[in-house]
LODODREN-691299 format. One record per residue (C-alpha): x, y, z; residue number from 1; residue in one letter. Coordinates in nm, 3 decimals, always signed. Example, Ala and Ser with C-alpha at 12.3 -4.5 7.8 and 13.67 -1.06 7.14 Angstrom:
> +1.230	-0.450	+0.780	1	a
> +1.367	-0.106	+0.714	2	s
//
This chain:
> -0.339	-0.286	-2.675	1	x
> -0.499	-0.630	-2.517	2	x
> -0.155	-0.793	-2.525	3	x
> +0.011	-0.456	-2.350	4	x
> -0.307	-0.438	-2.115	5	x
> -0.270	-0.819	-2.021	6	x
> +0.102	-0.777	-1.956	7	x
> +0.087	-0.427	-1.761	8	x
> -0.197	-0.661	-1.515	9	x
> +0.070	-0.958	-1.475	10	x
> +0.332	-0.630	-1.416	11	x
> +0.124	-0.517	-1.090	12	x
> +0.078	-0.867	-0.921	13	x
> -0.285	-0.858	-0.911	14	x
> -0.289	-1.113	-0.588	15	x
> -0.083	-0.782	-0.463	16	x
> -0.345	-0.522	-0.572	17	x
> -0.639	-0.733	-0.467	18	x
> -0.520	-0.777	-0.145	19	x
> -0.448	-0.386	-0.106	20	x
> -0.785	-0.285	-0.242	21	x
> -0.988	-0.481	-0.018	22	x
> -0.779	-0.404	+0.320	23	x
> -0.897	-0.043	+0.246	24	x
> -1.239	-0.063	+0.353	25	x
> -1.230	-0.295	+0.574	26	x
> -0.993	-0.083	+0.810	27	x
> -1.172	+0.216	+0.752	28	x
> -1.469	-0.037	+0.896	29	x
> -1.289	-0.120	+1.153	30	x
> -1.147	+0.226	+1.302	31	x
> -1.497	+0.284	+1.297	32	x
> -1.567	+0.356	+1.698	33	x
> -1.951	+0.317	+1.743	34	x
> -2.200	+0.133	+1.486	35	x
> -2.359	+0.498	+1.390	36	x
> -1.983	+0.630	+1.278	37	x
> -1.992	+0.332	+1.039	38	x
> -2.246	+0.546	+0.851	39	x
> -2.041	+0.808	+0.798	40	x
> -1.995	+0.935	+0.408	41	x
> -1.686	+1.154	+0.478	42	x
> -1.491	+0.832	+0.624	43	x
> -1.592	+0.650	+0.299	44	x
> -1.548	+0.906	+0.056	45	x
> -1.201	+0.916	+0.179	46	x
> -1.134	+0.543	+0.183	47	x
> -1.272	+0.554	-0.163	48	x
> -1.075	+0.861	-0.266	49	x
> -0.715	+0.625	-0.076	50	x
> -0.749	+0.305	-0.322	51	x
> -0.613	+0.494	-0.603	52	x
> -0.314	+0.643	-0.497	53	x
> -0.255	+0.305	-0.258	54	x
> -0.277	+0.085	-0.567	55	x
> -0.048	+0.316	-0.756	56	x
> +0.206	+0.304	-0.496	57	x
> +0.159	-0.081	-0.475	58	x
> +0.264	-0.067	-0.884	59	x
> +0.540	+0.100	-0.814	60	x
> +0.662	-0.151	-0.517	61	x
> +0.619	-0.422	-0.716	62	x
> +0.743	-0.310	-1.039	63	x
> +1.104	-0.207	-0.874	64	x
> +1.107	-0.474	-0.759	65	x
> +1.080	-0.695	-1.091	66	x
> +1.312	-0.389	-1.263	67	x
> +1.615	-0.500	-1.057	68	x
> +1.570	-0.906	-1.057	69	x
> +1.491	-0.953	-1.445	70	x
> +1.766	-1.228	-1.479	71	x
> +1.654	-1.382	-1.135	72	x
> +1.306	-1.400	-1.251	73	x
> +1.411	-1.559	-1.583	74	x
> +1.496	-1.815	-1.382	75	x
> +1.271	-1.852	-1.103	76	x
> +0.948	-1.663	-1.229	77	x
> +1.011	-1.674	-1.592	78	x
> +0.630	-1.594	-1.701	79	x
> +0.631	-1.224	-1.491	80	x
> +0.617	-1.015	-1.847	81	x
> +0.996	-0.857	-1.789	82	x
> +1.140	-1.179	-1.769	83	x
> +0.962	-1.286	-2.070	84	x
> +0.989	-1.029	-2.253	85	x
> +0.598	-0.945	-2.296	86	x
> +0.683	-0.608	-2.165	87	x
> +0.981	-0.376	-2.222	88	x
> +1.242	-0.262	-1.933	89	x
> +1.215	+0.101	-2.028	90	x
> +0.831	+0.060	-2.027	91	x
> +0.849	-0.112	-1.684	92	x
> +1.056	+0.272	-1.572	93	x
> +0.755	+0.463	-1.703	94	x
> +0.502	+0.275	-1.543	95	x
> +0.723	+0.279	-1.208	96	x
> +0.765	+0.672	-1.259	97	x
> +0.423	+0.734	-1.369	98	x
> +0.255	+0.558	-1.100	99	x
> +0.518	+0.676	-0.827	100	x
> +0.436	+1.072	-0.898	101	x
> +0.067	+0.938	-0.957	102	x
> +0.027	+0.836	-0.630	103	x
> +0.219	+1.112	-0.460	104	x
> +0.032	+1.356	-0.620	105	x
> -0.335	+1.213	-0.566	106	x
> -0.200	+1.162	-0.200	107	x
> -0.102	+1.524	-0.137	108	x
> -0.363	+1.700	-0.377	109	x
> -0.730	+1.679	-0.169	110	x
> -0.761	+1.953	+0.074	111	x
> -0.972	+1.701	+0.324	112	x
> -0.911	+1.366	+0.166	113	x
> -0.546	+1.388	+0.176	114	x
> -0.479	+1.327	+0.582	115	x
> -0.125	+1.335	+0.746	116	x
> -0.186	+0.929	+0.774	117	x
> -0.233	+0.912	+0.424	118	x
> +0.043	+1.102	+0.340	119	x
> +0.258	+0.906	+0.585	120	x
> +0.133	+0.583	+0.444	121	x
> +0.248	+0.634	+0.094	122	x
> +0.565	+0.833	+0.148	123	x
> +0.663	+0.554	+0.431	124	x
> +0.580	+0.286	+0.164	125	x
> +0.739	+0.426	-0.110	126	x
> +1.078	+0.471	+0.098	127	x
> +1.086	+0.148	+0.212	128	x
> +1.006	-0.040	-0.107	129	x
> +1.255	+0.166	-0.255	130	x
> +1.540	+0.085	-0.004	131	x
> +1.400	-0.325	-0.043	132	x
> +1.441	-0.334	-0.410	133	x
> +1.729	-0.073	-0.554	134	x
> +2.074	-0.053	-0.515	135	x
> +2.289	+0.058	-0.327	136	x
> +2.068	-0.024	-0.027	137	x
> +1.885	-0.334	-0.144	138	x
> +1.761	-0.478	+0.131	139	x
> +1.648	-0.758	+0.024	140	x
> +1.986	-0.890	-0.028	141	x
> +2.003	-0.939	+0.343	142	x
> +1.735	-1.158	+0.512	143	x
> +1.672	-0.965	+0.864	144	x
> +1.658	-0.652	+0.706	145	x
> +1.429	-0.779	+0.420	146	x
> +1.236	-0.945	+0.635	147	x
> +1.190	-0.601	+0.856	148	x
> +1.126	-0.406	+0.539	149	x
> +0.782	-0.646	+0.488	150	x
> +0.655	-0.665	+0.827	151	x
> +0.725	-0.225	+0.885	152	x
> +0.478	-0.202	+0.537	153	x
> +0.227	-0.476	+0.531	154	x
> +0.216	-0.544	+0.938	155	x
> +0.267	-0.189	+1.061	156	x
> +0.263	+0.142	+0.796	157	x
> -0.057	+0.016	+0.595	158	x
> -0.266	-0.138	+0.911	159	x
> -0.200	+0.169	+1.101	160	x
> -0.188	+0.426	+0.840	161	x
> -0.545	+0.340	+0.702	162	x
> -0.697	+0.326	+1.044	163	x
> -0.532	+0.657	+1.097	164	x
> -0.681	+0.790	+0.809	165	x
> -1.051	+0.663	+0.876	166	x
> -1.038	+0.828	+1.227	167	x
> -0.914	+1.152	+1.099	168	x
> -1.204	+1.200	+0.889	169	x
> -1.460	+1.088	+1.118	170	x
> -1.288	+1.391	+1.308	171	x
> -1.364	+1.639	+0.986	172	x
> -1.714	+1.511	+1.020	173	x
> -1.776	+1.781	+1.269	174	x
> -2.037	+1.556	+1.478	175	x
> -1.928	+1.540	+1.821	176	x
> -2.097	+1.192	+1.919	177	x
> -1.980	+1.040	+1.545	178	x
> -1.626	+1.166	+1.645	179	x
> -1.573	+1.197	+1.995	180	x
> -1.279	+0.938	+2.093	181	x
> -1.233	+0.838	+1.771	182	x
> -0.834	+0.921	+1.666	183	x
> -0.769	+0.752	+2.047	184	x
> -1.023	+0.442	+2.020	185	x
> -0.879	+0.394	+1.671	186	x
> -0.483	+0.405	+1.755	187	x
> -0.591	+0.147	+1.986	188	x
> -0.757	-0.043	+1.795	189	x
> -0.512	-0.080	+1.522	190	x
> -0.272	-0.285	+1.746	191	x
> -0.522	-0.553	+1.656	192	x
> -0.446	-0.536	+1.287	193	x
> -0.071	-0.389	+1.347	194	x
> -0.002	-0.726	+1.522	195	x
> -0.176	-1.008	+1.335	196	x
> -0.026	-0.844	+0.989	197	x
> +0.310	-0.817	+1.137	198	x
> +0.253	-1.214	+1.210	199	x
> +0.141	-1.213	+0.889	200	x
> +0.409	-1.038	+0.717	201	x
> +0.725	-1.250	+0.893	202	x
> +0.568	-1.529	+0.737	203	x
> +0.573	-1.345	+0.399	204	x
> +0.951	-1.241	+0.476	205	x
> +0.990	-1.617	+0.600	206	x
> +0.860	-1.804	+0.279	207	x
> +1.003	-1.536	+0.065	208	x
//
């Protein structure tokens, strides 16, 4: 169980799902309009009740991704557990499945927690890391459209998406002065984010 445990860890790319469960919070921080909506439980009950299904889908990314370049990464990354054999390619389809229907489900299931951002956020992310990593599309055969696949999830889907989703529920908070302006202060304020990630994300594309 430790050795499965250890492998099904090096399978999600934890510098992959640390970096998605700490840009959680601090967009929901930051879509926050006025210092008193920062106190807001419904905004963080609902960035708490996000991580899950966000780190799901980010196993699922991920793990296509290694499903389809097992003899490239025997070469170039041969220590990712596929490519050494530490884990199994028909266990590396479960977890994919599993965490792909996971995700979806969490993401759809709340009747307040589950906002049309949210929503939009995983189902966007899960179609494009789909079309990135499996045939026939692949995308990251081709380095533009690669390169557009990273910066439309990490620069633009997840920055705006999670803002989105902050300022939704500071709307279901019901308190005029927590909420008022918030969806518009907060779609302008994720240009910010949208634009430094999508900097961020070319170089990604770039070194990758």
């Amino acid at each position: 169980p430790f050795r499965f445990c250890r492998a099904l860890w090096r399978f999600s790319r934890p510098h992959t799902i640390i970096g998605s469960a700490l840009c959680i919070p601090s967009l929901t921080a930051f879509a926050a309009p006025t210092a008193a909506s920062l106190a807001s439980g419904t905004m963080w009950a609902g960035a708490a009740y996000a991580v899950l299904p966000a780190l799901l889908m980010n196993v699922y990314i991920v793990g296509l991704n290694q499903l389809f370049d097992i003899d490239i990464d025997r070469v170039n990354k041969p220590t990712l557990p596929l490519a050494s054999g530490d884990l199994s390619a028909r266990s590396g389809v479960a977890i994919c499945v599993l965490s792909l229907l996971a995700s979806l489900l969490m993401g759809f299931a709340h009747p307040l927690y589950s906002t049309l951002a949210l929503k939009a956020t995983l189902v966007g992310s899960a179609l494009l890391g789909t079309a990135y990593s499996l045939p026939p599309l692949r995308l990251k055969r081709f380095p533009l459209l690669a390169a557009t696949c990273i910066m439309s999830v990490r620069g633009g889907l997840i920055n705006w998406g999670f803002v989105a989703h902050a300022a939704t529920l500071l709307l279901a908070t019901g308190s005029a002065t927590v909420a008022s302006g918030a969806v518009g202060l907060a779609a302008l304020r994720s240009f910010a984010p949208v634009a430094f990630f999508t900097v961020f994300g070319t170089v990604i594309a770039l070194v990758k």
